[in-house]
N, CA, C and O atoms as CSV, one atom per row, in Angstrom:
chain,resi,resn,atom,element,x,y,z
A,1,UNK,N,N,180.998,77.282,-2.790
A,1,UNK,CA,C,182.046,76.352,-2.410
A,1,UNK,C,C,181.410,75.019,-2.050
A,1,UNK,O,O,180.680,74.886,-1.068
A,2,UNK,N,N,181.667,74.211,-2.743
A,2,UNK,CA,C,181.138,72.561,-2.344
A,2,UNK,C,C,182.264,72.181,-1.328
A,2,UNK,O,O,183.462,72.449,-1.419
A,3,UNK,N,N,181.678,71.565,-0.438
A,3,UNK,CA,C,182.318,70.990,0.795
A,3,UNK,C,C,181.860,69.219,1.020
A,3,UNK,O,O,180.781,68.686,1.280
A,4,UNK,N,N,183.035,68.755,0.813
A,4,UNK,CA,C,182.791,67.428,0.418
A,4,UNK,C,C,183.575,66.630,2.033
A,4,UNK,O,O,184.572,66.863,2.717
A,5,UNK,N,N,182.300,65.505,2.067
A,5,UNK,CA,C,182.509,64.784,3.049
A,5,UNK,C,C,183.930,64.453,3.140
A,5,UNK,O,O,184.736,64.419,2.210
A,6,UNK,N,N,184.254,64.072,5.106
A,6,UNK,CA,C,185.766,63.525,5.216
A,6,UNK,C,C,185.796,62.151,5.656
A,6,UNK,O,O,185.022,61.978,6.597
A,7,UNK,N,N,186.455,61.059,5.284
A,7,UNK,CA,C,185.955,60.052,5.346
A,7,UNK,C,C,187.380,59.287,5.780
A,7,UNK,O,O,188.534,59.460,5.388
A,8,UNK,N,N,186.604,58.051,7.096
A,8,UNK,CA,C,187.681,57.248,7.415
A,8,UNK,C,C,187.615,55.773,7.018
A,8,UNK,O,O,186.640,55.369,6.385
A,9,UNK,N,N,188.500,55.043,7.324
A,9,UNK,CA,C,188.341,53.745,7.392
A,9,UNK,C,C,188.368,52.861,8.426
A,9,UNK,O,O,189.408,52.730,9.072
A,10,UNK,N,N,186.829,51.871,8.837
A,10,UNK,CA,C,187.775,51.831,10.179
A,10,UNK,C,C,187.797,49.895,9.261
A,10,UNK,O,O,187.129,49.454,8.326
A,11,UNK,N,N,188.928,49.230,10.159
A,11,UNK,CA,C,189.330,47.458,9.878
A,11,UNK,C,C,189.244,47.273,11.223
A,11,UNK,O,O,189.441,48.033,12.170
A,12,UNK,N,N,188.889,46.042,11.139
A,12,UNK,CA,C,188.395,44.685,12.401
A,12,UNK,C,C,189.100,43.623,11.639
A,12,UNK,O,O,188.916,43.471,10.431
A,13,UNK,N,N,189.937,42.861,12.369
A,13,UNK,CA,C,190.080,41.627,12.115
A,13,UNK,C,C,189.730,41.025,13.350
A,13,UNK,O,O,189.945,41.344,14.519
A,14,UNK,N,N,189.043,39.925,12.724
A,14,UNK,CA,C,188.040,38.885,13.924
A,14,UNK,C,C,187.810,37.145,13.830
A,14,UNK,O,O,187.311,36.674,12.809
A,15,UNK,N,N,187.979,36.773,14.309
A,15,UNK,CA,C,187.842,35.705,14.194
A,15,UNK,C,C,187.200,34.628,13.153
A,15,UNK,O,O,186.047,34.824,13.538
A,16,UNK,N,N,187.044,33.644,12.135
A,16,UNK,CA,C,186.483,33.388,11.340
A,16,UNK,C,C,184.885,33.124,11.787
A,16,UNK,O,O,184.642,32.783,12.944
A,17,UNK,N,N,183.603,33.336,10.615
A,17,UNK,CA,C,182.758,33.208,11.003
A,17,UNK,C,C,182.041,34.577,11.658
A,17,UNK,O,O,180.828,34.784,11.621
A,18,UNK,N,N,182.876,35.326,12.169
A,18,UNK,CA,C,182.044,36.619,13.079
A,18,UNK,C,C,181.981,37.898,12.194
A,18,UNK,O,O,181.637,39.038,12.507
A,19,UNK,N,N,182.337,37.481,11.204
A,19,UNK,CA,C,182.672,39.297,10.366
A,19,UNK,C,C,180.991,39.480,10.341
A,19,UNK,O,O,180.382,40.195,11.137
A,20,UNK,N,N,180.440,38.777,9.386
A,20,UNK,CA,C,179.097,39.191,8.749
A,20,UNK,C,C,177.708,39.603,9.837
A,20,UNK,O,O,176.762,40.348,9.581
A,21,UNK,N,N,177.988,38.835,11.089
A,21,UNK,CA,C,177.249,39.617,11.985
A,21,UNK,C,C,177.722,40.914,12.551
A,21,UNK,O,O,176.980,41.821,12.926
A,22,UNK,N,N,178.996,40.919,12.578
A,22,UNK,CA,C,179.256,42.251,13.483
A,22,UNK,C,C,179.081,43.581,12.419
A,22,UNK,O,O,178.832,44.716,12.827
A,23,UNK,N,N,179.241,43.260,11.115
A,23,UNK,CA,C,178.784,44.002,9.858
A,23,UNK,C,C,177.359,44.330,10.068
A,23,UNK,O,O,177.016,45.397,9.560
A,24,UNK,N,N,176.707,43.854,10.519
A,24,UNK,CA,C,175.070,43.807,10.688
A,24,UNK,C,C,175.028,44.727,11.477
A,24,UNK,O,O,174.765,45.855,11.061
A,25,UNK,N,N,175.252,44.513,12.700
A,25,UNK,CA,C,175.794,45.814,14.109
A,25,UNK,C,C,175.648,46.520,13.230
A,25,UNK,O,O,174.582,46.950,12.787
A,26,UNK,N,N,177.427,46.860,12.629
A,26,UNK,CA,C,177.693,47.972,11.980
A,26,UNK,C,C,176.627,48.571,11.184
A,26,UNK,O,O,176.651,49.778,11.424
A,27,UNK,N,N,175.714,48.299,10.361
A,27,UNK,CA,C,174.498,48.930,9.746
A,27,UNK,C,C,173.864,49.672,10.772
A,27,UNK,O,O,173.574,50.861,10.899
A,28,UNK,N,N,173.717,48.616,11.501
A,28,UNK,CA,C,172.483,49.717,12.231
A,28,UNK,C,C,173.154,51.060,13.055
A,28,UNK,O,O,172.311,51.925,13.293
A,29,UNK,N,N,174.343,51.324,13.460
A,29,UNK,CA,C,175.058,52.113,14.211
A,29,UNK,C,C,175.473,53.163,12.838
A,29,UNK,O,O,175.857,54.296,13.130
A,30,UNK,N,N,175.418,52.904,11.847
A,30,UNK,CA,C,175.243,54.107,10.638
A,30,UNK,C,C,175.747,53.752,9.253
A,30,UNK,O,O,175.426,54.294,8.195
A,31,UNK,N,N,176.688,52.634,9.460
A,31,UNK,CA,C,177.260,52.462,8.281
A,31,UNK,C,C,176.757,51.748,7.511
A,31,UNK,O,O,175.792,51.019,7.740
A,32,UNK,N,N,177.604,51.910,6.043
A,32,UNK,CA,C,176.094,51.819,4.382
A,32,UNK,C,C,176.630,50.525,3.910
A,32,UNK,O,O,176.119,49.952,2.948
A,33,UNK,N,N,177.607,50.061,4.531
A,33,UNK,CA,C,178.412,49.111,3.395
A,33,UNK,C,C,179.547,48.260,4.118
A,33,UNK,O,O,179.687,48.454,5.326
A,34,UNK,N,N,180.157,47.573,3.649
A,34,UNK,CA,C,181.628,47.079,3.731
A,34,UNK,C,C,181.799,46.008,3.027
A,34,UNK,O,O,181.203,45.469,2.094
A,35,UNK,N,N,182.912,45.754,3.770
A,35,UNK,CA,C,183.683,44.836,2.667
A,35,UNK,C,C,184.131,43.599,3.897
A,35,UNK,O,O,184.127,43.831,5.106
A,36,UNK,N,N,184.514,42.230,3.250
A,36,UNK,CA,C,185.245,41.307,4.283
A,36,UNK,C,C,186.061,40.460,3.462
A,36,UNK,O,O,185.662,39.711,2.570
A,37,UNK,N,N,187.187,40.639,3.827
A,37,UNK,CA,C,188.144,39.582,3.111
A,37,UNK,C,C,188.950,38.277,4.367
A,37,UNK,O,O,189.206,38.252,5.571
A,38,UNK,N,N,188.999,37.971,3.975
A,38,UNK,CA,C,189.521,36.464,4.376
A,38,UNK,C,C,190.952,36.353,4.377
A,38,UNK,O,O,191.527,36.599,3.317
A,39,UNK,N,N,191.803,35.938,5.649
A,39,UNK,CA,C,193.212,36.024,6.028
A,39,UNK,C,C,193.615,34.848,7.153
A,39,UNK,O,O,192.714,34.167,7.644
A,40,UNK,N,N,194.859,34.667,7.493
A,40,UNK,CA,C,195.492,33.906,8.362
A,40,UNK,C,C,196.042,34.506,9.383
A,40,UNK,O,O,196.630,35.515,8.993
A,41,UNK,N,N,196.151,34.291,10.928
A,41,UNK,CA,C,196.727,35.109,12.031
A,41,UNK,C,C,198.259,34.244,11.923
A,41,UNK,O,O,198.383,33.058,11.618
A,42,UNK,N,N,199.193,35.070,12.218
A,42,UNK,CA,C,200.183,34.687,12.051
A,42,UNK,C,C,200.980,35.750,13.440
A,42,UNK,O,O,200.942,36.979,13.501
A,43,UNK,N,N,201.668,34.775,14.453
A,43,UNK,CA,C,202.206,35.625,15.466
A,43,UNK,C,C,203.269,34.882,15.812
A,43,UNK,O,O,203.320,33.664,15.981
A,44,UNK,N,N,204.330,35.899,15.930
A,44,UNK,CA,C,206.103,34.978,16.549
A,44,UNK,C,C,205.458,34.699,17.786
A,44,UNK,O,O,205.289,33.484,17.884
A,45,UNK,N,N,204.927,35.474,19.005
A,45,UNK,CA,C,204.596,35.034,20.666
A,45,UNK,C,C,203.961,33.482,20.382
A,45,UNK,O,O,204.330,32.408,20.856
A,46,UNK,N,N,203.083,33.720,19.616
A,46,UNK,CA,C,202.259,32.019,19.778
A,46,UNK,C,C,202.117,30.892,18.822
A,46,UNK,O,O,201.096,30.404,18.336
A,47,UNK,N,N,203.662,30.517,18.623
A,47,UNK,CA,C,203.498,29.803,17.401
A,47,UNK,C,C,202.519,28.225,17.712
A,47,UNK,O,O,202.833,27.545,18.689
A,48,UNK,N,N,201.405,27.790,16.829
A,48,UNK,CA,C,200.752,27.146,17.044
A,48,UNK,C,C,201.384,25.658,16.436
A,48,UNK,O,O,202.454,25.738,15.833
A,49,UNK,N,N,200.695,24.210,16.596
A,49,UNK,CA,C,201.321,23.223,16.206
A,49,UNK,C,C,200.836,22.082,16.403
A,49,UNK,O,O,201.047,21.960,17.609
A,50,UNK,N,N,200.336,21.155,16.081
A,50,UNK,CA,C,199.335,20.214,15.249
A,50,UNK,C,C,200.599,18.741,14.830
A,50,UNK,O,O,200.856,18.605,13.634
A,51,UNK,N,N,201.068,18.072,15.518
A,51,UNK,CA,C,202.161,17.005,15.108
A,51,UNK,C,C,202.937,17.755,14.087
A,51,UNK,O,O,202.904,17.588,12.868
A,52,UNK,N,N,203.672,18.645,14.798
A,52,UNK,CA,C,204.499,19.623,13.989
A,52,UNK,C,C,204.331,20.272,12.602
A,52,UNK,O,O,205.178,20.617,11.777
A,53,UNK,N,N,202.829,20.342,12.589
A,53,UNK,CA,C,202.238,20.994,11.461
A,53,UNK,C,C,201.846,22.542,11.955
A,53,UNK,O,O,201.017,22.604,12.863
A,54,UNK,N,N,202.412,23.877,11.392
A,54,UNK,CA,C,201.905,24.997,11.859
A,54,UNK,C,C,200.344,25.039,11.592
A,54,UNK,O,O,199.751,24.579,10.616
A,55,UNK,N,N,199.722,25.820,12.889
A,55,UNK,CA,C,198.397,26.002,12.311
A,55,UNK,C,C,198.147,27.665,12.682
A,55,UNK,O,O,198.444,28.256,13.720
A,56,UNK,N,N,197.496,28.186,11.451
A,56,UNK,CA,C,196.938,29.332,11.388
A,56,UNK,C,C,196.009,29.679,11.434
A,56,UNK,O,O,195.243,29.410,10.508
A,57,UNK,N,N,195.603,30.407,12.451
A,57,UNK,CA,C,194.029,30.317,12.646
A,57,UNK,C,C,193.454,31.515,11.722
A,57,UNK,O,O,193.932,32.646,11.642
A,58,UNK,N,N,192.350,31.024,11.060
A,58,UNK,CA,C,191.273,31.467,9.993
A,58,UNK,C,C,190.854,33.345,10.389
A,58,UNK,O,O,190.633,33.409,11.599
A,59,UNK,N,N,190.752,34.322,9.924
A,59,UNK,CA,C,190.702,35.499,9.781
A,59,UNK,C,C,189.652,36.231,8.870
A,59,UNK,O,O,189.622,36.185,7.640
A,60,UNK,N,N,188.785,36.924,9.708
A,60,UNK,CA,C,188.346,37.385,8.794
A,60,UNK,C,C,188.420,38.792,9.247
A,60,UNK,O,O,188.292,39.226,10.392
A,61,UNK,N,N,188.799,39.835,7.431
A,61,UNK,CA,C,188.872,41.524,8.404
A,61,UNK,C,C,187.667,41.770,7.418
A,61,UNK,O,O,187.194,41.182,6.445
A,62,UNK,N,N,187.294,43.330,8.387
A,62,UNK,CA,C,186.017,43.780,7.926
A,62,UNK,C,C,186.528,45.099,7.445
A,62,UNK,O,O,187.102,45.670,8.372
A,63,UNK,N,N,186.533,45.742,6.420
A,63,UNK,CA,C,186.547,46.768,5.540
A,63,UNK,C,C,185.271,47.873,5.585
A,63,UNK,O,O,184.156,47.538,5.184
A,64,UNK,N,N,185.567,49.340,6.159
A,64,UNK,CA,C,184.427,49.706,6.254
A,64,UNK,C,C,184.655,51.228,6.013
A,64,UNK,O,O,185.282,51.891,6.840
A,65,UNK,N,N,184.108,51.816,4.796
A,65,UNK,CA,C,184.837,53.208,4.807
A,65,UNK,C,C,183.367,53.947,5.199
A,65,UNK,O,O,182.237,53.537,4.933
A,66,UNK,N,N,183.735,55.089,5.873
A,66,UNK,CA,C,182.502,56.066,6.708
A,66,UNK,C,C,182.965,57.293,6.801
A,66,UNK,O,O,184.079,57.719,7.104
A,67,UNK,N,N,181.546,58.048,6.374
A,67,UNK,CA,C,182.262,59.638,6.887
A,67,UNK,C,C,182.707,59.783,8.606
A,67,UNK,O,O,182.215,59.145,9.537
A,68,UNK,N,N,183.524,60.573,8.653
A,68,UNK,CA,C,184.439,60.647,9.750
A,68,UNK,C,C,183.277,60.812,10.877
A,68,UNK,O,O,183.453,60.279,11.973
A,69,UNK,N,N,181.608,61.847,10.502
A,69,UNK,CA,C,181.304,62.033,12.004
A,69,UNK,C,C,180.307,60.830,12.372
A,69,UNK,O,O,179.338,60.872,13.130
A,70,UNK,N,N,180.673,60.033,11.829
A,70,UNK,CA,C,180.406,57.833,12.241
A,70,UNK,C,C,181.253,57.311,12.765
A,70,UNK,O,O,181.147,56.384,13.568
A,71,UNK,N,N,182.178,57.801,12.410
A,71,UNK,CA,C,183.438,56.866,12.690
A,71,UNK,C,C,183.427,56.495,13.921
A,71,UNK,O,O,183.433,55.270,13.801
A,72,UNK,N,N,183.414,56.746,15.174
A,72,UNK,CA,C,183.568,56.843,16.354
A,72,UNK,C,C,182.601,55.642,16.983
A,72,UNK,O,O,182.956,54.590,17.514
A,73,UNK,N,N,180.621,56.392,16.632
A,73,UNK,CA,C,179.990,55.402,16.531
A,73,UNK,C,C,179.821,53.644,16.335
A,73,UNK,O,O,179.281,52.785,17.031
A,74,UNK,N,N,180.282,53.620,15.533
A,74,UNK,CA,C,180.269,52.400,14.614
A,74,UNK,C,C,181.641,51.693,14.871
A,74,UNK,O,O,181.639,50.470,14.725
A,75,UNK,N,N,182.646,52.211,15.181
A,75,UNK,CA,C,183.885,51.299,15.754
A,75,UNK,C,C,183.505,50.635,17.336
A,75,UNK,O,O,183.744,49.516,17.790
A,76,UNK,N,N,182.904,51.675,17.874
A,76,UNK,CA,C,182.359,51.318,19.169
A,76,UNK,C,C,181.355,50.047,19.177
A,76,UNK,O,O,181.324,49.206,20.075
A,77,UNK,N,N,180.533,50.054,18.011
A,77,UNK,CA,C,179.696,48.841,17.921
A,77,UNK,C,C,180.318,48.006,17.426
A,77,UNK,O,O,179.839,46.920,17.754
A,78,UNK,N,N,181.429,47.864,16.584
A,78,UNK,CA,C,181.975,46.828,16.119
A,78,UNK,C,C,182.940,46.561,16.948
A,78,UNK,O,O,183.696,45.707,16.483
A,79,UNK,N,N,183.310,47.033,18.255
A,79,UNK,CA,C,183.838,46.415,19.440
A,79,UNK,C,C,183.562,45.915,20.441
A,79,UNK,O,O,184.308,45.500,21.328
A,80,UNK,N,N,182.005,45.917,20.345
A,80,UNK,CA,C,181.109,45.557,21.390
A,80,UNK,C,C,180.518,44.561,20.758
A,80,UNK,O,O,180.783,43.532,21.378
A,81,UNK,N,N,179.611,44.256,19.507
A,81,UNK,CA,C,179.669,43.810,18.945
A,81,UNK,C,C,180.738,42.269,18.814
A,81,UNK,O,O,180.262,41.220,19.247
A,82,UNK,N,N,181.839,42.270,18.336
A,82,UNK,CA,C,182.797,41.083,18.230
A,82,UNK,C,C,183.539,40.901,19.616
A,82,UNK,O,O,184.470,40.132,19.857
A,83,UNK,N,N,182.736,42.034,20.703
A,83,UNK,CA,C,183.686,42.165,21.872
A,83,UNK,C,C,185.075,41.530,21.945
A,83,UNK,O,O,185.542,40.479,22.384
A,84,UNK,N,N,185.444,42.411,21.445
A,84,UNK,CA,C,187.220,42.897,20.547
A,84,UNK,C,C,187.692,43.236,21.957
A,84,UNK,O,O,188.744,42.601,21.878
A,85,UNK,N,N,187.725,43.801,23.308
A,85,UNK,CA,C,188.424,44.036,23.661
A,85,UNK,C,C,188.618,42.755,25.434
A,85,UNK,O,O,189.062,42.906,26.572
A,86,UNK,N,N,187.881,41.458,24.528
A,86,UNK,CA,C,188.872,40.759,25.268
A,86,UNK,C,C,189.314,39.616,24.856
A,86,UNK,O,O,188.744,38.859,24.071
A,87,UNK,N,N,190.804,39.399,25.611
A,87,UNK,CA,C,191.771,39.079,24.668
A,87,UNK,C,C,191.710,37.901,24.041
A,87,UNK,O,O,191.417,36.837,24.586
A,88,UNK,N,N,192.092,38.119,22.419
A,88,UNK,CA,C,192.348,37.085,21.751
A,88,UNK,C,C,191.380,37.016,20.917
A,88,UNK,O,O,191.410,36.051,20.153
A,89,UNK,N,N,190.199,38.021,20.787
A,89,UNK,CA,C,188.912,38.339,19.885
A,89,UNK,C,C,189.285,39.055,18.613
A,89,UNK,O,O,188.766,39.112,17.498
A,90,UNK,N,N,190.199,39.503,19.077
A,90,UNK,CA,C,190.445,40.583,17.889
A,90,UNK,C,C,191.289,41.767,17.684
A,90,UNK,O,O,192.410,41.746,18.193
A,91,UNK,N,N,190.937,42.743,17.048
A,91,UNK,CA,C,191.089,44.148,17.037
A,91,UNK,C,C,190.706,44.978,15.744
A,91,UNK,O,O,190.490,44.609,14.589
A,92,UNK,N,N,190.697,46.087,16.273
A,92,UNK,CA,C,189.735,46.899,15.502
A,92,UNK,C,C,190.539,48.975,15.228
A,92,UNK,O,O,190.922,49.535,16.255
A,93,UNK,N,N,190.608,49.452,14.393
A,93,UNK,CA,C,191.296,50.454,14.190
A,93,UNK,C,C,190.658,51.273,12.911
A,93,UNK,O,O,190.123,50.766,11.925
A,94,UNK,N,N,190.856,52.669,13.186
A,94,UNK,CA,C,190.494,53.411,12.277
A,94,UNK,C,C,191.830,54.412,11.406
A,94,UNK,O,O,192.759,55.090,11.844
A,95,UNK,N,N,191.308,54.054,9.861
A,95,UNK,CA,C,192.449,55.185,9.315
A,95,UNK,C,C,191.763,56.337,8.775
A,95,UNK,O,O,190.597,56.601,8.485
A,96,UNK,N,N,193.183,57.101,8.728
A,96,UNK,CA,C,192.379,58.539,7.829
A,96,UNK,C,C,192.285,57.927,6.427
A,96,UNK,O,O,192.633,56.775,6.168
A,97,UNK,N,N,191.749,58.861,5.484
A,97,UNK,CA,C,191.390,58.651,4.130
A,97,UNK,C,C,191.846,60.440,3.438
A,97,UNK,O,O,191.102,61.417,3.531
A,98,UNK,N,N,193.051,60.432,2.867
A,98,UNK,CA,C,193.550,61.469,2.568
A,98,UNK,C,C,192.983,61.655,1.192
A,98,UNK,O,O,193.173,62.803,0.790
A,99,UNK,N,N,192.284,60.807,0.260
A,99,UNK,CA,C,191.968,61.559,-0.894
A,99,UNK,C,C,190.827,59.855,-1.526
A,99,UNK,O,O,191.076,58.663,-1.350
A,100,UNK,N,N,189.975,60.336,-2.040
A,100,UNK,CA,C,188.803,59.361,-2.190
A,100,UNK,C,C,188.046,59.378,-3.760
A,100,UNK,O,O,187.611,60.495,-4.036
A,101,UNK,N,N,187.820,58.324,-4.829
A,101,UNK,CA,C,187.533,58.819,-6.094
A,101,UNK,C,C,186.639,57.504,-6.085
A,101,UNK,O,O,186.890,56.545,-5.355
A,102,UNK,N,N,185.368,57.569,-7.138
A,102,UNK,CA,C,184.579,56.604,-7.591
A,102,UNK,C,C,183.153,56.438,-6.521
A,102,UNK,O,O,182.302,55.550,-6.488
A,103,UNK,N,N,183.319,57.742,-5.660
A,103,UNK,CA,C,181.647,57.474,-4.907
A,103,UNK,C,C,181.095,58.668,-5.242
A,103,UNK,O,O,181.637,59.751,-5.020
A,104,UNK,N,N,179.536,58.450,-6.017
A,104,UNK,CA,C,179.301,59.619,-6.677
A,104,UNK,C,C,177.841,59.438,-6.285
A,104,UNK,O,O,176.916,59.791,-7.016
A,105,UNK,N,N,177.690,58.890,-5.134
A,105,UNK,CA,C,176.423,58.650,-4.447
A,105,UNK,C,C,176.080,59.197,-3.313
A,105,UNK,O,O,174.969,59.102,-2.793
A,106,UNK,N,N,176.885,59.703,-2.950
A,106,UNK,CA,C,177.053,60.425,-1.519
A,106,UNK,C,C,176.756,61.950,-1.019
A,106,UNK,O,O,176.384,62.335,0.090
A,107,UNK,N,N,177.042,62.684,-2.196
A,107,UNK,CA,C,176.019,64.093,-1.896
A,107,UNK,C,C,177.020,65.183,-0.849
A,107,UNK,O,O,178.098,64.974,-0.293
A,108,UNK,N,N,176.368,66.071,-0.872
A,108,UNK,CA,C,177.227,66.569,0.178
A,108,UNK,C,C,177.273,66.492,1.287
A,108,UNK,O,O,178.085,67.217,1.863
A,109,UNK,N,N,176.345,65.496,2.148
A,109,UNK,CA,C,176.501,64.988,3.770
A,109,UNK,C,C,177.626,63.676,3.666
A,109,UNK,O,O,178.213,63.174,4.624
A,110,UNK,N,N,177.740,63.301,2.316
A,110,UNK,CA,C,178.589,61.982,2.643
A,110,UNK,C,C,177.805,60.502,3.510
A,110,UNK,O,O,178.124,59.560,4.234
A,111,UNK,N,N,176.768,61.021,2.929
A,111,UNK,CA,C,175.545,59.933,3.388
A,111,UNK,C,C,174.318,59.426,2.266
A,111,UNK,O,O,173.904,60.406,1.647
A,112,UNK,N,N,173.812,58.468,1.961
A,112,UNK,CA,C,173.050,58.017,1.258
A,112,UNK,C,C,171.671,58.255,2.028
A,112,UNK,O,O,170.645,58.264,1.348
A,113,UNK,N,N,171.566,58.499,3.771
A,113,UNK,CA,C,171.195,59.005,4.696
A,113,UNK,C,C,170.919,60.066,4.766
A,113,UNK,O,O,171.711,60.852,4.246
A,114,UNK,N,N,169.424,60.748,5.568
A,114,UNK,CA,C,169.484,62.254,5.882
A,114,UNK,C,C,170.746,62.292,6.998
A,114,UNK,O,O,171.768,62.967,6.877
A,115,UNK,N,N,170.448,61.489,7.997
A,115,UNK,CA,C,171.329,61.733,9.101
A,115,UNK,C,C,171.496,59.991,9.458
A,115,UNK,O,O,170.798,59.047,9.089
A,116,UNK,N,N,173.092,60.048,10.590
A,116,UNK,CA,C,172.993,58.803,11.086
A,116,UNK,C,C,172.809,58.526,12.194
A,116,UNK,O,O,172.737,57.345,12.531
């Protein structure tokens, strides 16, 4: 019976400018990879305004898929890290990953890693 890794996702959205270091964190706390895409904060509580020009402040989220027994790890550094939990830094969340195709690098620990 092959027993194949379970894998989550965790996202950070953070402030512009901070993704690629807190990605760095994230390496060393276990994770192999990610991703960062580029977005706008947009909130009814605080609408912002510039001589009645809206302004949206710059976004960047961090994309990071990991086997589940990282997950925990590595959100923790990427909250300490972008210190996400004070206010107005950010936030940071993990999803499940119910079904996964195109990683054929991973083996049966779900690591490119002996261990993390």
């Amino acid at each position: 019976m092959d027993v194949k890794p379970k894998f989550k996702v965790i996202f950070a959205i953070v402030k512009a400018e901070m993704a690629s270091e807190i990605l760095e964190k994230a390496y060393d706390a276990g994770a192999e990879g990610g991703t960062i895409f580029y977005g706008r904060g947009k909130s009814k509580h605080a609408p912002e305004e510039f001589l009645g020009v809206p302004i949206e402040p710059r976004k960047e989220i961090i994309m990071i898929l990991i086997n589940e027994k990282c997950a925990t790890k590595v959100l923790k550094t990427v909250l300490d890290a972008g210190k996400l939990n004070e206010p107005g830094r950010g936030l940071a969340f993990i999803v499940n990953v119910d079904a996964i195709e195109g990683i054929s690098n991973y083996g049966k620990t779900g690591s490119l890693q002996d261990e993390f």
